[in-house]
C-alpha positions as CSV (number, residue, x, y, z in Angstrom):
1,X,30.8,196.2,97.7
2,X,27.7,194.0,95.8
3,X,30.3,194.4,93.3
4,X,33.3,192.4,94.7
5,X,30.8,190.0,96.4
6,X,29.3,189.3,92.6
7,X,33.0,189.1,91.0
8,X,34.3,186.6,94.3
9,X,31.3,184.2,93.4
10,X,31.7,184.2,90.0
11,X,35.8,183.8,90.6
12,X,34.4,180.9,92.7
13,X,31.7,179.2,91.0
14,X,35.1,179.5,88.2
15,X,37.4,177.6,90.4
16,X,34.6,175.1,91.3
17,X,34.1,174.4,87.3
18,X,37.8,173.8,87.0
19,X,38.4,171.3,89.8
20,X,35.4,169.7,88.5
21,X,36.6,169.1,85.4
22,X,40.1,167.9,86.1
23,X,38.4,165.9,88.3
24,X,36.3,164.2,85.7
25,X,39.0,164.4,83.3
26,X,41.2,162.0,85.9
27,X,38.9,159.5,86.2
28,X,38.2,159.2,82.5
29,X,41.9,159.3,81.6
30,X,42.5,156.7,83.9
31,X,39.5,154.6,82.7
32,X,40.1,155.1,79.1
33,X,43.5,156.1,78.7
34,X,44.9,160.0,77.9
35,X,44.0,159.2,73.6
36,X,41.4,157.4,74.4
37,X,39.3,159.8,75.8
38,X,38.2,163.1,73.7
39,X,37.1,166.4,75.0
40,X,33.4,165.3,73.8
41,X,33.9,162.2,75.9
42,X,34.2,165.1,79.5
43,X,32.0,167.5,78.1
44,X,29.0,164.7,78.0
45,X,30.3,163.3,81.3
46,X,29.6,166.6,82.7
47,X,27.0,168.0,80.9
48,X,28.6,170.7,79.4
49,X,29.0,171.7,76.0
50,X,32.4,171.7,74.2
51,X,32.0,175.5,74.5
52,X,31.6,175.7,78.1
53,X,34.4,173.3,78.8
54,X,36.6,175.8,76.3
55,X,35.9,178.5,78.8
56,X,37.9,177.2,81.4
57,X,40.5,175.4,79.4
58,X,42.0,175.5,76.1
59,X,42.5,171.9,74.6
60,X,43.0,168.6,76.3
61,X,46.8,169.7,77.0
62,X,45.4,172.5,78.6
63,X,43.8,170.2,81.2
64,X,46.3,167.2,81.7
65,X,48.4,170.1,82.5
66,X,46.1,171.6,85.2
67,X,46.3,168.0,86.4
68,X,49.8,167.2,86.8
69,X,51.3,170.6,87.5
70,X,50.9,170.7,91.1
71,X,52.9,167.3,91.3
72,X,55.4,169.1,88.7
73,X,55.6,171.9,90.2
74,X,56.2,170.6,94.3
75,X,58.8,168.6,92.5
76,X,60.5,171.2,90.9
77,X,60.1,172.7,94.4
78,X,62.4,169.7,96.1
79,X,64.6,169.5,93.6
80,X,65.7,173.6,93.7
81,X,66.4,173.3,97.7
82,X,68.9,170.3,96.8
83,X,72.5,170.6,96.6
84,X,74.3,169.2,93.3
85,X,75.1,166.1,95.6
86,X,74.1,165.6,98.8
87,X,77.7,164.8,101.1
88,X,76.0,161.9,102.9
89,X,73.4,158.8,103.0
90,X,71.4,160.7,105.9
91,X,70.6,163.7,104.0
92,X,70.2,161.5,100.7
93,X,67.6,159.4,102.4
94,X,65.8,162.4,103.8
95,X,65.8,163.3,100.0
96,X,64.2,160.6,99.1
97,X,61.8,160.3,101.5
98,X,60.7,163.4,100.6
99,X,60.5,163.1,97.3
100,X,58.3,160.0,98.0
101,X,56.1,162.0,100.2
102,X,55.4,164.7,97.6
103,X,54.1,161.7,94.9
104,X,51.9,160.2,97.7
105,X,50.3,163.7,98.2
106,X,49.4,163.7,94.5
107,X,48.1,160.6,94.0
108,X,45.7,161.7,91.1
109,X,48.4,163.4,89.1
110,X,50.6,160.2,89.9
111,X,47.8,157.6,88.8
112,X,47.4,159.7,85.6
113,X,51.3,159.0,84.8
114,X,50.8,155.6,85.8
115,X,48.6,154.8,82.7
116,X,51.4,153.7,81.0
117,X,55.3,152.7,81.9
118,X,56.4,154.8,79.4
119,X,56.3,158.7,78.9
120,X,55.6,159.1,75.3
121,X,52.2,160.0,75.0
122,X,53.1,162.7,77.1
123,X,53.0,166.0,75.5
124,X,56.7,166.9,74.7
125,X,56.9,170.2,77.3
126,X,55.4,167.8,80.3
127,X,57.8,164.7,79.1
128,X,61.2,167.3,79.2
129,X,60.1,168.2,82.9
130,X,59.3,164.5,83.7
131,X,62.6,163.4,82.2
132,X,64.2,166.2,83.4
133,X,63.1,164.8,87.5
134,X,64.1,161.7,86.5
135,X,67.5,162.3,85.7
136,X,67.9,164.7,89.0
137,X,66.5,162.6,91.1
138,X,68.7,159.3,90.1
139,X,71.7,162.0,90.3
140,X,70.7,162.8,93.8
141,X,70.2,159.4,95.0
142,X,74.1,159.1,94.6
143,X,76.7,159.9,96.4
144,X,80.2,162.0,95.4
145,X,82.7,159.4,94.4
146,X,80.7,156.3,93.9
147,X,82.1,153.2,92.0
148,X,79.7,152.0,88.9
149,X,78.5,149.3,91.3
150,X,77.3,151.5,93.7
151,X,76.0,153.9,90.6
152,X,73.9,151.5,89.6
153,X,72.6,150.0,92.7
154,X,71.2,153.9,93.5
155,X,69.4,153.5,90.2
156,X,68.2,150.4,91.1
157,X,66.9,152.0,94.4
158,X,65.1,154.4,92.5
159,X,63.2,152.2,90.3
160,X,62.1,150.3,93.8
161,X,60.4,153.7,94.8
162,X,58.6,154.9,91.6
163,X,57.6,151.3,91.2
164,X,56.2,151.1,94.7
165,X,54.5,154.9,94.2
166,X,54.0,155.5,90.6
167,X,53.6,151.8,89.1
168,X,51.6,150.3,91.2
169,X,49.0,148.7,89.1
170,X,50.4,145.5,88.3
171,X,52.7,144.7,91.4
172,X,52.7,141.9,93.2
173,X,50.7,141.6,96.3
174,X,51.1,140.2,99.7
175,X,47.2,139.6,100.6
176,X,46.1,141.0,103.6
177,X,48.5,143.8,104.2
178,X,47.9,147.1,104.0
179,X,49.7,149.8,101.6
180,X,50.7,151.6,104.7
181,X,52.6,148.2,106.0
182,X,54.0,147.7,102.6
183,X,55.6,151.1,102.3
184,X,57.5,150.9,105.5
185,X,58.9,147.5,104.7
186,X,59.5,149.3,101.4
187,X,61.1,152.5,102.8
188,X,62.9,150.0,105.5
189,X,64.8,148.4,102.6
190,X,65.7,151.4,100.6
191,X,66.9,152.6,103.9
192,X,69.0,149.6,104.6
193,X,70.4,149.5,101.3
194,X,71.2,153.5,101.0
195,X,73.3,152.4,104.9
196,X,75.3,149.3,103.8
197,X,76.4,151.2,100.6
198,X,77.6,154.3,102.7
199,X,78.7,151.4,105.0
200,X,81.5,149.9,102.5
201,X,82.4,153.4,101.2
């Protein structure tokens, strides 16, 4: 029995380190940038040495990973529940929202892909699955037998929602309203939009 109770701690005091660290690891990336910010730069922010910090993760890949895979991984969750289209704008939107909802619940991991507009400093296995949710996603914000107009205006509706989620840094602001406010106008016009186009179909 002391046994298991010694091996639970220690599994615990584990886990603790990790979160910790991908903690610390967020708020430096973020600060400094993924390449700007070496594995010296967490160890000393946490006071650990490089060996301790190798214990519970490989290289620095090893921890963006443990930092975006939950988001990765709920959205490779969505995605395998959807259909190859959906066969109307209800079910779409309810797509979308949800897609939406599952970014806003990772809003470290989503921050950490904010750093830049573009995904090439990415390590190559996280950009595929990135790129890979992008082009789903876009595929499943249309609708079977949609003109190029309409193609594109889905596209267009995308880039409204990762810019209101994802890119958020350099927006434009309305002052005194809240983010809540701003995303139900925002999801109010997606919504709109996603209706008129089903609307002239």
């Amino acid at each position: 029995m002391k046994t298991e109770q010694r091996s639970t701690k220690a599994s615990g005091e584990k886990q603790g380190s990790r979160e910790k660290i991908l903690e610390v690891a967020t708020e430096l990336f973020l600060e400094h940038g993924y390449a700007g910010t070496p594995l010296s730069a967490i160890a000393a922010q946490l006071d650990f040495t490089k060996a301790a910090l190798y214990y519970h993760f490989k290289s620095k890949v090893d921890i963006l990973s443990g930092i975006l895979s939950p988001l990765l991984d709920a959205v490779d969750g969505l995605l395998e529940q959807a259909p190859e289209r959906f066969p109307d704008a209800q079910q779409r939107w309810e797509f979308l929202y949800n897609y939406s909802q599952v970014l806003l619940s990772h809003s470290h991991a989503v921050a950490v892909l904010g750093i830049s507009s573009s995904n090439i400093w990415l390590p190559q296995e996280i950009k595929e699955r990135i790129d890979y949710h992008r082009r789903r996603t876009i595929e499943l914000a249309m609708l079977p037998e949609m003109s190029d107009e309409e193609q594109v205006k889905a596209i267009l509706l995308m880039d409204v929602l990762h810019r209101e989620i994802v890119f958020t840094e350099d927006r434009m602001v309305v002052p005194g309203m809240t983010p809540e406010r701003r995303r139900e106008i925002v999801y109010g016009f997606i919504r709109e939009a996603l209706d008129g186009a089903a609307a002239t179909r």
